[in-house]
C-alpha positions in Angstrom: 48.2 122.7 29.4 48.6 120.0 26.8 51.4 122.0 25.1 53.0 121.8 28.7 52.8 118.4 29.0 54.2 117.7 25.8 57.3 119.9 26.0 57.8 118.0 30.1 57.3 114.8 28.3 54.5 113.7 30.8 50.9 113.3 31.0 48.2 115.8 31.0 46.8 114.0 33.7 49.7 113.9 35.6 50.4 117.3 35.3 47.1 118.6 36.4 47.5 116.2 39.8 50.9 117.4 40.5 49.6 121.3 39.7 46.7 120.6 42.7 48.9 119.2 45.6 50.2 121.6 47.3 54.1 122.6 47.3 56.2 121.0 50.1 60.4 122.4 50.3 62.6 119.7 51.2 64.6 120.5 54.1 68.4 120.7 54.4 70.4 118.1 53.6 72.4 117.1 56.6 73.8 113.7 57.9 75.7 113.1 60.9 79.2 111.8 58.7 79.3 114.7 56.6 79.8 117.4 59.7 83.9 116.7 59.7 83.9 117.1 55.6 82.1 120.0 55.4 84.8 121.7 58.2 87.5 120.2 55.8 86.0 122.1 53.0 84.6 124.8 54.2 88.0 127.0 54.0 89.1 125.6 50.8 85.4 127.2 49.5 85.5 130.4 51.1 88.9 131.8 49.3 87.4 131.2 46.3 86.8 134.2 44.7 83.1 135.2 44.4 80.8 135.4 40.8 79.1 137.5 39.3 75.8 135.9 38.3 73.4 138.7 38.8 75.4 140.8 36.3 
């Protein structure tokens, strides 16, 4: 654990606290002015070609 720590740059006691709470997702990220700018760029996204990350 303390080799952890010291790679993350943080404290062994704050890494054993953060390791016992458990895990919460954030949710999406959404707000009521971006609605119009994501229609704007939706299209310009989707003729993009797609990648090949798995390989």
């Amino acid at each position: 654990m303390s080799t952890v720590a010291k790679v993350l740059g943080v404290s062994r006691s704050n890494l054993i606290e953060r390791t016992n709470k458990p895990f919460k997702p954030r949710g999406a990220y959404r707000k009521p002015k971006d609605v119009a700018l994501f229609a704007e760029l939706r299209p310009i996204v989707d003729l993009r070609p797609p990648t090949d990350i798995a390989g």
